[in-house]
RODRENGU-124356 format. One line per field, with one value per residue (C-alpha): residue number from 1; chain; z, x negated, y. Coordinates in steps of 0.02 Angstrom, whole numbers, plus 50000, padded with zeros to 5 digits. Last residue first. Example, Ala and Ser with C-alpha at 12.3 -4.5 7.8 and 13.67 -1.06 7.14 Angstrom:
2
num: 2,1
cadena: A,A
w: 50357,50390
u: 49316,49385
v: 49947,49775
END
This chain:
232
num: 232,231,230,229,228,227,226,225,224,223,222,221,220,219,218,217,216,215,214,213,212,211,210,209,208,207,206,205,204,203,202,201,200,199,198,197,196,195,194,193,192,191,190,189,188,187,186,185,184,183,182,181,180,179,178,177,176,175,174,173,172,171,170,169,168,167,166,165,164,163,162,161,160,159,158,157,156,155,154,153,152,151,150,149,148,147,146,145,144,143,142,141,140,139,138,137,136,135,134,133,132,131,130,129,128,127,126,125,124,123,122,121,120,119,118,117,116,115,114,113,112,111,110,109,108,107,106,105,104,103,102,101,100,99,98,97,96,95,94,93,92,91,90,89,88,87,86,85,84,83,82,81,80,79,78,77,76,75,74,73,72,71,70,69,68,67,66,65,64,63,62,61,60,59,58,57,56,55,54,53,52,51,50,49,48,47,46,45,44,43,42,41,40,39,38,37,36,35,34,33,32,31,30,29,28,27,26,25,24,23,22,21,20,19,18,17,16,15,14,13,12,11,10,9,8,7,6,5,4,3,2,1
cadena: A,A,A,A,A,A,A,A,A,A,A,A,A,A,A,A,A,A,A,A,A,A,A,A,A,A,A,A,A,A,A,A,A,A,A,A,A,A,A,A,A,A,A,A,A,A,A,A,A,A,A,A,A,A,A,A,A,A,A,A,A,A,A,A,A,A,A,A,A,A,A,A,A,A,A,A,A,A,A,A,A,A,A,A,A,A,A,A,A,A,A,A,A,A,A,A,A,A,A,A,A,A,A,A,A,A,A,A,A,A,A,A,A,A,A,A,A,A,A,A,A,A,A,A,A,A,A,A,A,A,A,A,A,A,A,A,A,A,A,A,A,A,A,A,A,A,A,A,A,A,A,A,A,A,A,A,A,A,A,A,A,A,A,A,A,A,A,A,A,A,A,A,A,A,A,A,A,A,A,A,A,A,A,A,A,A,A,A,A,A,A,A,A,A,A,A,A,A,A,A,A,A,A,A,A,A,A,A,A,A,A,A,A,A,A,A,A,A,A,A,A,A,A,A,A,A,A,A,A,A,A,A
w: 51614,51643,51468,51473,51633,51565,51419,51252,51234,51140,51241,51098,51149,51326,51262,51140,50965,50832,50644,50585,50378,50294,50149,50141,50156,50341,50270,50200,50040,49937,49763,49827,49960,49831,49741,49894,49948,50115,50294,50464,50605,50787,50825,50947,50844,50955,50957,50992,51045,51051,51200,51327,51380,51442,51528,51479,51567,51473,51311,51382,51342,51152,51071,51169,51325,51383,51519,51556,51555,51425,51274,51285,51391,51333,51423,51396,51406,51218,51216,51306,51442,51409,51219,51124,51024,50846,50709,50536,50355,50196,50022,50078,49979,50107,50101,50067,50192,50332,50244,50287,50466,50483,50418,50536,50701,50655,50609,50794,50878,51046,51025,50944,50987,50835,50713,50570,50417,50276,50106,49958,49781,49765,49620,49628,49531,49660,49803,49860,49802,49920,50063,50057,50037,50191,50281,50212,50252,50471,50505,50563,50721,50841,50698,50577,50413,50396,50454,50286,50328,50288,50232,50290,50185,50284,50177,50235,50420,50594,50512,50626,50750,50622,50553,50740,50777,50614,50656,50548,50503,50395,50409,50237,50237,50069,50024,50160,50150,50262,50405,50494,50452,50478,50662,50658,50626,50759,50896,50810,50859,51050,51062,51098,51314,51357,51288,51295,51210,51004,50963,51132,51101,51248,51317,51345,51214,51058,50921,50841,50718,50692,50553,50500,50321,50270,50077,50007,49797,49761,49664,49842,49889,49824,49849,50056,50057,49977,50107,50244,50177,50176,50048,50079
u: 46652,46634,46700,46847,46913,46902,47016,47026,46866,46884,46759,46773,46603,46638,46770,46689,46705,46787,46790,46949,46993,47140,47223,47376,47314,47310,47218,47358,47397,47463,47354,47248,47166,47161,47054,46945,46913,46950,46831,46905,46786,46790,46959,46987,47132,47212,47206,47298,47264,47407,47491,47452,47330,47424,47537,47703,47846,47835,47846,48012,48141,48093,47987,47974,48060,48227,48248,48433,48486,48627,48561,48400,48258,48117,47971,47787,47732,47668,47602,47458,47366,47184,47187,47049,46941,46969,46887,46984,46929,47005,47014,46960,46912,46752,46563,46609,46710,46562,46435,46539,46575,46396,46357,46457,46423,46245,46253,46333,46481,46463,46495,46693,46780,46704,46805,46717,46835,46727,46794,46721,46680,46691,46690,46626,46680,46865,46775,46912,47049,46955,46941,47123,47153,47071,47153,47348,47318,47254,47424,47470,47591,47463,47446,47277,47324,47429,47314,47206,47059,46880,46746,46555,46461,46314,46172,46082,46089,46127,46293,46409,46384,46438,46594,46666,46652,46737,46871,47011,46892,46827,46657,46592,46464,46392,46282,46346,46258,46104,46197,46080,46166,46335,46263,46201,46351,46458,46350,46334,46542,46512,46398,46240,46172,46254,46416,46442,46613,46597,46751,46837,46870,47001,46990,47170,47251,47142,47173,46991,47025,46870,46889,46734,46750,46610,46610,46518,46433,46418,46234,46154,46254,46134,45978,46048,46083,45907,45837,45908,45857,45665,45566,45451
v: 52795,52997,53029,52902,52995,53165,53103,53044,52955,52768,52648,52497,52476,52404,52297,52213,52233,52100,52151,52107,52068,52181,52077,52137,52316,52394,52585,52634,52755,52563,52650,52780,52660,52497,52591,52664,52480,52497,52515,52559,52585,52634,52653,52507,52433,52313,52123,51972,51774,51671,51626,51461,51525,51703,51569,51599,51702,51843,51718,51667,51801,51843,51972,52124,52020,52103,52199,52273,52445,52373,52459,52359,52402,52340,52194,52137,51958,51967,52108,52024,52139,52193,52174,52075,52225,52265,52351,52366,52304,52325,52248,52052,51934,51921,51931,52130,52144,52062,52159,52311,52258,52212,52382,52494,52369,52420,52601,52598,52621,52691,52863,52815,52960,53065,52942,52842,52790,52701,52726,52611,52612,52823,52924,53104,53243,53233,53291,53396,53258,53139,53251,53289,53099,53042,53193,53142,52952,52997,53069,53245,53262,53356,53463,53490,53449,53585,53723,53652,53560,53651,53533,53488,53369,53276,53238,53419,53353,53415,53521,53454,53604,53720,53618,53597,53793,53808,53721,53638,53486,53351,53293,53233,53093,53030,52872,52746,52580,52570,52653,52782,52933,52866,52829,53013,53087,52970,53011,53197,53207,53202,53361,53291,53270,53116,53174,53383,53407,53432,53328,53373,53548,53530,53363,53286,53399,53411,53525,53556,53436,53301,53188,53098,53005,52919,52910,52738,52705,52560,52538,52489,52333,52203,52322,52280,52102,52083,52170,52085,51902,51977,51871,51767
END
C-alpha cells in the first residue's frame, strides 16, 4: 500500500521553496544573540538544521550583517550564506525590505513559495514547518502565519485617552466580560510565516487577505529575546 506521506511529498516536490533566516548581529537584550550558546549549538543552527530537515524547502539562505553570524551558519553546503547591507541591519529595519534583498540577490532562481524561519524560534521543528506548509497548500490560502492563543485577552485591556482617563482598547464593557464569554485571539509567535512568493512581490506583506493560522502551543512558541527566555 502505498505510503499516504509519500505521496503528499512527490506531490509538492517540483515547487520550488526559499527559507529565509534573518539573523542581524544588532541585538539588544542578548548581545550576539543569534549565535548565543542554546543547549550546547549556537542558537541560529536550531533553526538551520530544522530547514535542513523539512521535506519541502529546496534552498536556505541565511541573511545577515555579521560575518561572525555567516561563518558559524555555514553547517551545511545547501545552506546559502548572504551579506545584508548596513542598512538593512538597524534596530528600526523591517522584516519586507530583507525578504526582498535576498530575493533580488538570487534573482536566476525562481521561487514558488517563501518560508520565513527566525533564529529565535529553537523549538520549531521541520515538522511544525511542513504541516504548516501542507496545511497552505491543502488550503486557498496565499500565506500562512504561526500563532499561539494569547496569555491575557486584548480584549479587556485599557488606553489612556486625551483626558488621562482609561478607556477600554475597543469599547468600555468588553474589559469587564468574562474571558468565555470573548472571542478567541491569537498572536504571532514568530516561528513560521509561509506566502506564495508571487503574491509576496506583488501586496510586499507577508498578512495577505487570505493568510491561514497555524496554531502552536505555548511552550513552543518560546520566542528568545532575553536572558530570561534562554534559561526557561
Amino acid at each position: 500500500m502505498e505510503n499516504p506521506a509519500s505521496k503528499t511529498i512527490s506531490r509538492y516536490t517540483a515547487l520550488r521553496i526559499i527559507a529565509i533566516i534573518p539573523a542581524r548581529g544588532g541585538s539588544k537584550g542578548i548581545p550576539k544573540k543569534n549565535i548565543i550558546d542554546f543547549r550546547g549549538k549556537p542558537l541560529i543552527q536550531w533553526t538551520i538544521e530544522a530547514g535542513l530537515k523539512s521535506k519541502y524547502i529546496t534552498d536556505i539562505v541565511v541573511s545577515s550583517d555579521d560575518d561572525k553570524i555567516l561563518e558559524k551558519a555555514k553547517i551545511d553546503k545547501r545552506v546559502i550564506t548572504l551579506k545584508r547591507p548596513k542598512e538593512l541591519a538597524e534596530d528600526s529595519t523591517r522584516t519586507v525590505p530583507v525578504l526582498t534583498h535576498v530575493l533580488n540577490s538570487i534573482s536566476d532562481k525562481i521561487f514558488d513559495y517563501l518560508i520565513l524561519i527566525q533564529p529565535t524560534s529553537p523549538l520549531r521543528t521541520s515538522v511544525e514547518i511542513d504541516k504548516s506548509f501542507e496545511k497552505l497548500i491543502a488550503s486557498d490560502g496565499t500565506s500562512l502565519i504561526s500563532v499561539c492563543s494569547t496569555d491575557h485577552h486584548p480584549y479587556k485591556t485599557f488606553r489612556i485617552n486625551k483626558n488621562n482617563f482609561l478607556e477600554g482598547i475597543i469599547n468600555n464593557e468588553f474589559p469587564l466580560y468574562p474571558r468565555q464569554e470573548l472571542p478567541m485571539t491569537f498572536r504571532s509567535n514568530g516561528a513560521i510565516y509561509i506566502v506564495k512568493v508571487s503574491e509576496f512581490l506583488k501586496s510586499k506583506t507577508l498578512l495577505t487577505d487570505r493568510t491561514v493560522p497555524f496554531e502552536m502551543s505555548q511552550e513552543m512558541s518560546l520566542d528568545i529575546d532575553t536572558y530570561s527566555d534562554l534559561k526557561k
